[in-house]
Backbone bond lengths (Angstrom), bond angles and torsions (degrees), N, CA, C in turn:
res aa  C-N    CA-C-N  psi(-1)  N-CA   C-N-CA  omega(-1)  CA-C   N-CA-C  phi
1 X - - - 1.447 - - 1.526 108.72 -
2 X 1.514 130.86 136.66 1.279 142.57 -174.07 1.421 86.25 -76.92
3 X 1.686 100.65 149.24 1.482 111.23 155.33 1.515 111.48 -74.18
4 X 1.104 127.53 150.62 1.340 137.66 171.95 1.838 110.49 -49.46
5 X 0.937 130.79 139.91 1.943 143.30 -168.62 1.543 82.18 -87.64
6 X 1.381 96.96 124.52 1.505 105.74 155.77 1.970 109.64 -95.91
7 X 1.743 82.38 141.38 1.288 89.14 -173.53 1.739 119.85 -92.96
8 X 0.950 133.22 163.35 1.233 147.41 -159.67 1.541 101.48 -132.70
9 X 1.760 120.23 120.81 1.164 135.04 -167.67 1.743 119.28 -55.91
10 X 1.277 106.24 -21.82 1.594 133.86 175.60 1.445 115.24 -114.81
11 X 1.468 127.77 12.95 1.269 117.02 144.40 1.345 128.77 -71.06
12 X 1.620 91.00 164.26 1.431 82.49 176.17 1.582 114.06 -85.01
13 X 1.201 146.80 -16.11 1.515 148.72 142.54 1.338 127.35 -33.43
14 X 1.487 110.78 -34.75 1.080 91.94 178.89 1.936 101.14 -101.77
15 X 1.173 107.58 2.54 1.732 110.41 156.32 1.634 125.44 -68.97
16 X 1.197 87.33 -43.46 1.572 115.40 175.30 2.115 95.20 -43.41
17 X 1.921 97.50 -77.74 1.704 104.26 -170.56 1.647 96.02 -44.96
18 X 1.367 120.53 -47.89 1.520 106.40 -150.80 2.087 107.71 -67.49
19 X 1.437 104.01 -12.30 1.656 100.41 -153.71 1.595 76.68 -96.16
20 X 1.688 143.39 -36.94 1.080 104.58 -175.56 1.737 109.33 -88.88
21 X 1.116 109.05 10.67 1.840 96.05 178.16 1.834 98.11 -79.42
22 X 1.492 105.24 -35.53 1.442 104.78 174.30 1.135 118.90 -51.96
23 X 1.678 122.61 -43.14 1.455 122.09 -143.64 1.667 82.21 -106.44
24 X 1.562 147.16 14.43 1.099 142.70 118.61 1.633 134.37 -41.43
25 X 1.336 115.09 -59.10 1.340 136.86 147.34 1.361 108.77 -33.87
26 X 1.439 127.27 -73.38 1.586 126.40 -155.41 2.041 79.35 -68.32
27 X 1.118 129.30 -74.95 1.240 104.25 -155.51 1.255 124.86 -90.15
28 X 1.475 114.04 39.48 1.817 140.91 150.34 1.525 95.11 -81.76
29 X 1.343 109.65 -41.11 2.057 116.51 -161.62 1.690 88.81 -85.29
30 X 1.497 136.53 -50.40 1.465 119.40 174.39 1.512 132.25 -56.28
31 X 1.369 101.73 -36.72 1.464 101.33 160.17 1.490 143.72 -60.27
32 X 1.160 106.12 -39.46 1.640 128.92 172.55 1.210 81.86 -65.09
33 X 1.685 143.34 -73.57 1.597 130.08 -173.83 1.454 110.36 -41.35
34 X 1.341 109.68 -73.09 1.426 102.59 174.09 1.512 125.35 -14.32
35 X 1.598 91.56 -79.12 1.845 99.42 -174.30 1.501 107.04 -25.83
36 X 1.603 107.59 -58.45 1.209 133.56 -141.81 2.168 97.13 -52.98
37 X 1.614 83.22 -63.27 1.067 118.60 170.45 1.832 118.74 -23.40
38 X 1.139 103.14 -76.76 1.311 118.01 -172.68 1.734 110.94 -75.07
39 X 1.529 99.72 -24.04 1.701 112.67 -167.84 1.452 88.88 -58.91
40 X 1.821 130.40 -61.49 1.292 96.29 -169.73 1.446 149.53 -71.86
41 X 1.308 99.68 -2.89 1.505 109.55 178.96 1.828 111.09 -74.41
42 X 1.808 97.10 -48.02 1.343 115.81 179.42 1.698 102.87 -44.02
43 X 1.678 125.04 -45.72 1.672 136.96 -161.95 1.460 87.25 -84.04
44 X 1.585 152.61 -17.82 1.260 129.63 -147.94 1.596 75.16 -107.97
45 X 1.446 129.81 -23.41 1.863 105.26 -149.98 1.886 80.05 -101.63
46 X 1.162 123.69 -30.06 1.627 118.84 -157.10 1.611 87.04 -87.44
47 X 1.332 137.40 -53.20 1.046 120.28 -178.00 1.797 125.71 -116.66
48 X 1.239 118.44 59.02 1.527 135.42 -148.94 1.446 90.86 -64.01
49 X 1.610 136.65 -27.71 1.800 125.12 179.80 1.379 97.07 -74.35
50 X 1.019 123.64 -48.48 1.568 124.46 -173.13 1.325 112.37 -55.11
51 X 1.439 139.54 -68.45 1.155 152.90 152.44 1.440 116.95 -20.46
52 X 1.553 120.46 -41.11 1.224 120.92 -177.10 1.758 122.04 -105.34
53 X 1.590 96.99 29.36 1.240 112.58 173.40 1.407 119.97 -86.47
54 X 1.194 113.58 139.58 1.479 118.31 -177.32 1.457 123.31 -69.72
55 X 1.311 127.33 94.78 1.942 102.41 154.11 1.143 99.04 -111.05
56 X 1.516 102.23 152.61 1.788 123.78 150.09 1.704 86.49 69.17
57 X 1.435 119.00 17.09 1.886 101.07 165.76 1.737 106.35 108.28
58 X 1.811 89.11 -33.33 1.276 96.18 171.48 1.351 149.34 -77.64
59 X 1.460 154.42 129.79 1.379 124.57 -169.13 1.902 99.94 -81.65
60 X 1.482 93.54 147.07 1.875 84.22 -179.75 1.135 147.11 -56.43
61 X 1.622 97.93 -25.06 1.694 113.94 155.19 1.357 125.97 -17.48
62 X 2.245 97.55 -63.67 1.386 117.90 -162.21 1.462 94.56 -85.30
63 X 1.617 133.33 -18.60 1.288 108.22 -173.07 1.659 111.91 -100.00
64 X 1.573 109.87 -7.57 1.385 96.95 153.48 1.631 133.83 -59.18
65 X 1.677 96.05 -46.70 1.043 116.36 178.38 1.495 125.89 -40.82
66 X 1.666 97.29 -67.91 1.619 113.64 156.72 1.283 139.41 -56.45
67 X 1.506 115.48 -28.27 1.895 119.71 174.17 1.285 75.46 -105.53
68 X 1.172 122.51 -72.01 1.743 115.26 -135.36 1.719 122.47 -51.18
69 X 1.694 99.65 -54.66 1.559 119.83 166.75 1.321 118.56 -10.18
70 X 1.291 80.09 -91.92 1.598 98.81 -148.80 1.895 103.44 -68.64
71 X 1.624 109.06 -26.26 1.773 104.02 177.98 1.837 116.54 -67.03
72 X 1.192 106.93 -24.85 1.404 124.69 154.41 1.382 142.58 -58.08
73 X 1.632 92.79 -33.39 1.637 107.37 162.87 1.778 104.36 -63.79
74 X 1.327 86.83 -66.16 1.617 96.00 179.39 1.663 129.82 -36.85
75 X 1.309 92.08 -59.96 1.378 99.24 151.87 1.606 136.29 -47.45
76 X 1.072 106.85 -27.08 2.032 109.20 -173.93 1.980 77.73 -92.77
77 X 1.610 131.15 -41.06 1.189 107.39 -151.39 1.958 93.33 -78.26
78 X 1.552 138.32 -40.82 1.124 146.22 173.39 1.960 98.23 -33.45
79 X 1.241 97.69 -69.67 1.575 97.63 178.52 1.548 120.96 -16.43
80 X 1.933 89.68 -80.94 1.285 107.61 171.79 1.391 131.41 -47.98
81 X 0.952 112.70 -55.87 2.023 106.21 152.92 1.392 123.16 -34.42
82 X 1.033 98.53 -50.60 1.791 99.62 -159.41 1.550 95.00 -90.09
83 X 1.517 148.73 -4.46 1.631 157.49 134.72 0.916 112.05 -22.28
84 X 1.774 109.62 -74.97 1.288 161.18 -116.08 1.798 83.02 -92.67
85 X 1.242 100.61 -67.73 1.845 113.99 -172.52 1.350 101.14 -45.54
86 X 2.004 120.69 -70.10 1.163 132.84 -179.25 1.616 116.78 -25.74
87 X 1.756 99.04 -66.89 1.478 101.30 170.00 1.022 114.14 -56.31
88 X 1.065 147.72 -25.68 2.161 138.27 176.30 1.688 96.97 -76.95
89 X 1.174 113.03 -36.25 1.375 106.84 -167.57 1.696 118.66 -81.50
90 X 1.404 116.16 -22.19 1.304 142.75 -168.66 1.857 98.62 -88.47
91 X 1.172 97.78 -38.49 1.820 105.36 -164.78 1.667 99.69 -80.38
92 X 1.506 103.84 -42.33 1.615 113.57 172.42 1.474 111.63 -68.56
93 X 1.270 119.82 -42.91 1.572 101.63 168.13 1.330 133.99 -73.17
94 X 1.721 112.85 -2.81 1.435 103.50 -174.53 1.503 106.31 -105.68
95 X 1.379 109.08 -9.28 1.543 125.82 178.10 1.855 98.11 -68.75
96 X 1.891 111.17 -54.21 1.043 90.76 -178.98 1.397 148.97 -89.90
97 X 1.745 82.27 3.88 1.884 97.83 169.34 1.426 115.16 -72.73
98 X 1.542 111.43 -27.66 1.724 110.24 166.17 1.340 94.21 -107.38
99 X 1.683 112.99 107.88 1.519 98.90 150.97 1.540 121.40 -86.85
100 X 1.161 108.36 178.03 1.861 118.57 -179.32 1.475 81.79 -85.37
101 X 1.862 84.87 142.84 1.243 103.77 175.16 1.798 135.65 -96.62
């Protein structure tokens, strides 16, 4: 059995692990959009009384749309940043607790 390749902070391998742990993340963060995304159209045709209930003046459609939306966007993009960092920061510390020898 090979010993395991130690990685080096400026290889390209250990660029390689970090871009697909990212490109895990980004499409964990597209899906949750997605759902999000498609959920309200999918909730207006399956449940059109529900949807077309009034609060605050509003029908719920427009007040998901309007509060709910866009703080959710924000939210999946906050996530992804603050992941995104961890994983660079997590991959850089374990690279430099084993350095190449």
């Amino acid at each position: 059995m090979l010993a395991p390749k130690k990685l080096d902070i400026h290889s390209e391998s250990f660029l390689h692990l970090l871009m697909r742990k990212q490109l895990r993340l980004s499409i964990l963060c597209a899906a949750a959009f997605m759902i999000v995304l498609l959920g309200l159209p999918l909730a207006n045709y399956f449940y059109p009384d529900l949807m077309a209930t009034r609060v605050f003046g509003f029908t719920l459609t427009w007040l998901i749309l309007g509060i709910g939306f866009f703080p959710f966007v924000w939210v999946i993009a906050w996530v992804f940043i603050r992941r995104s960092i961890a994983l660079e920061d997590a991959e850089v510390r374990a690279v430099r607790a084993n350095p190449v020898d």
